[in-house]
C-alpha positions as a Markdown table, in Angstrom:
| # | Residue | x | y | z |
|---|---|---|---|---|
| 1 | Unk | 0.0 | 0.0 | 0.0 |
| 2 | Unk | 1.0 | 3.6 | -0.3 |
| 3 | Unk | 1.2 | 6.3 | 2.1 |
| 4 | Unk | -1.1 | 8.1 | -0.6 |
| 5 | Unk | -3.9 | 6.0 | 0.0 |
| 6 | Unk | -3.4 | 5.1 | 3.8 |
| 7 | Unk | -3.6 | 9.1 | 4.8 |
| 8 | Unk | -7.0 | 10.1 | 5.0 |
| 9 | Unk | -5.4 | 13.5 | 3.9 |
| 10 | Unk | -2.3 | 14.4 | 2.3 |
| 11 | Unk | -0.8 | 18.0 | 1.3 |
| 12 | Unk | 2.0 | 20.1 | 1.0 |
| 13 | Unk | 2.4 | 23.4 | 1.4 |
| 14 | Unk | 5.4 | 26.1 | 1.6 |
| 15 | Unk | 6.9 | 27.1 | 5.3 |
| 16 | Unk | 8.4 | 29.8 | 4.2 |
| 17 | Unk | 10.4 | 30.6 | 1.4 |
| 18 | Unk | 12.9 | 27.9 | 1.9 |
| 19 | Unk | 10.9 | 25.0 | 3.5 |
| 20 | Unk | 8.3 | 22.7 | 2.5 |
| 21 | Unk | 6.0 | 21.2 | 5.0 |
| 22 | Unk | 3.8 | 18.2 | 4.6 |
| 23 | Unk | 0.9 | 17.1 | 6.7 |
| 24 | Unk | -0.1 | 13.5 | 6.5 |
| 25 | Unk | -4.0 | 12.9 | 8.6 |
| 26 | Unk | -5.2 | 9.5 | 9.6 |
| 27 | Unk | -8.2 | 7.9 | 10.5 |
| 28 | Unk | -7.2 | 5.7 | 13.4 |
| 29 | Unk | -4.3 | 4.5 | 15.8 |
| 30 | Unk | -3.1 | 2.2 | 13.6 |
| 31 | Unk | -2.7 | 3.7 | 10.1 |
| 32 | Unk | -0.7 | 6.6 | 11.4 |
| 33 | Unk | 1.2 | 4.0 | 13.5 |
| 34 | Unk | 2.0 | 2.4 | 10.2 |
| 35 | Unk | 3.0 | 5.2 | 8.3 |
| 36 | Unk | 4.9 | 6.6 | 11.3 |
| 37 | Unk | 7.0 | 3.2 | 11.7 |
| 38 | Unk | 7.6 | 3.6 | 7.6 |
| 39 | Unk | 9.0 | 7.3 | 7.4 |
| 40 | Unk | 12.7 | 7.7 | 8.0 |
| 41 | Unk | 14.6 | 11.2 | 7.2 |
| 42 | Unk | 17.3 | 8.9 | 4.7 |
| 43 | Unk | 14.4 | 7.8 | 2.4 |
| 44 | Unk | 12.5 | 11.1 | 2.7 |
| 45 | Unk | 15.6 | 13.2 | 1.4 |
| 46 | Unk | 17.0 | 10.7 | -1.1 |
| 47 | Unk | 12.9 | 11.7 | -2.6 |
| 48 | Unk | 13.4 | 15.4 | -2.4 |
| 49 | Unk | 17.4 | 15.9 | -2.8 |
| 50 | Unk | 18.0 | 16.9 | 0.1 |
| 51 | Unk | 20.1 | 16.2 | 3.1 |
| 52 | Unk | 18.4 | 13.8 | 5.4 |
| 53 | Unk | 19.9 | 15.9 | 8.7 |
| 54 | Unk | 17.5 | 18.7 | 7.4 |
| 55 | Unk | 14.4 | 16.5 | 7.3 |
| 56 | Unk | 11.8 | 16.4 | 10.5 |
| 57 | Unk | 9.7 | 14.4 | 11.1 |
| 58 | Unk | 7.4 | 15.7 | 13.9 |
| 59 | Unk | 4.3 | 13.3 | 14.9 |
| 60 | Unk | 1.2 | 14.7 | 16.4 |
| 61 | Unk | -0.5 | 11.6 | 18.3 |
| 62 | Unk | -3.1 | 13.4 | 19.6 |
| 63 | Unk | -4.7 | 14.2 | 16.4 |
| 64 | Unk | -3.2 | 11.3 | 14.7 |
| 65 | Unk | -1.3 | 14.0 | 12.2 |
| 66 | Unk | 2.7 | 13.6 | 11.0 |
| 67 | Unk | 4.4 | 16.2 | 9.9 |
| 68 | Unk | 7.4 | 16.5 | 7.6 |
| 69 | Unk | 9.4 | 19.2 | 7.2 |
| 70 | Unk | 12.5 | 19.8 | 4.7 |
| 71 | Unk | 14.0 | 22.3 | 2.7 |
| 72 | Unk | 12.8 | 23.1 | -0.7 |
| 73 | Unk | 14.7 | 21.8 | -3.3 |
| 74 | Unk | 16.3 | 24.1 | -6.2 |
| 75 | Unk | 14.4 | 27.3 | -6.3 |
| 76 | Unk | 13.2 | 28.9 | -3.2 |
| 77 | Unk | 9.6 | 30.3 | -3.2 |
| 78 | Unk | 8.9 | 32.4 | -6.4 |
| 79 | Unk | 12.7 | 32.2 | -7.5 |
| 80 | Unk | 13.1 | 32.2 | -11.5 |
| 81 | Unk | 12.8 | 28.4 | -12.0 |
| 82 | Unk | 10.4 | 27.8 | -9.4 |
| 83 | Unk | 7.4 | 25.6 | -10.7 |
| 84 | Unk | 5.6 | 25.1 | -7.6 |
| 85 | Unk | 5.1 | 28.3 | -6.1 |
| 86 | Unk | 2.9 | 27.8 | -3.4 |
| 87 | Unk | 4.9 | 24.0 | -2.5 |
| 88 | Unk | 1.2 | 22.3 | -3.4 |
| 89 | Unk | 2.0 | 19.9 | -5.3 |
| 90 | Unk | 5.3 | 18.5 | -3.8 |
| 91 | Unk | 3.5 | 15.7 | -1.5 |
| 92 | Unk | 3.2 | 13.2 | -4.4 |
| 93 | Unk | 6.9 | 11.7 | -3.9 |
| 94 | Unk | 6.3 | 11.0 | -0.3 |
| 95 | Unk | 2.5 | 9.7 | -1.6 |
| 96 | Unk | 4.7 | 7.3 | -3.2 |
| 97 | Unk | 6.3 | 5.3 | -0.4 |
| 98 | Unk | 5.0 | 2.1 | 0.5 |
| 99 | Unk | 3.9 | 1.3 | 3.7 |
């Protein structure tokens, strides 16, 4: 399965001009358990070329929410060669990993 269709919501969104944030929402314990045991900084920045000391991974059990932080890749926010630049579309990568 992939992380994409175990979060009941995923989305990315800019944290700034340099960082990219993205919230992952579950529906119970035990899908964001699963994702949460499947998420390591080394795989995340390998996806996103970037340095997997710079990646966080911040879980929110209360609300059964992870976030992920990292720095944005190439171009910061509105930058010439920026093609994103609201960071909205850069979950699909990380939608990619199997759980």
């Amino acid at each position: 399965m992939r992380l994409y269709d175990l979060a009941r919501v995923m989305r990315s969104k800019n944290a700034g001009p340099f960082t990219l944030t993205v919230d992952l929402m579950f529906a119970d314990r035990e899908d964001f358990e699963r994702a949460l045991a499947a998420l390591d900084a080394a795989s995340i920045g390998e996806m996103y070329g970037v340095e997997p000391a710079a990646v966080r991974i911040v879980p929110f059990e209360r609300v059964l929410t992870i976030k992920v932080t990292m720095p944005r890749a190439g171009a910061s926010s509105g930058a010439p060669g920026d093609r994103d630049v609201y960071g909205s579309q850069q979950h699909f990568p990380l939608g990619d990993l199997r759980v």
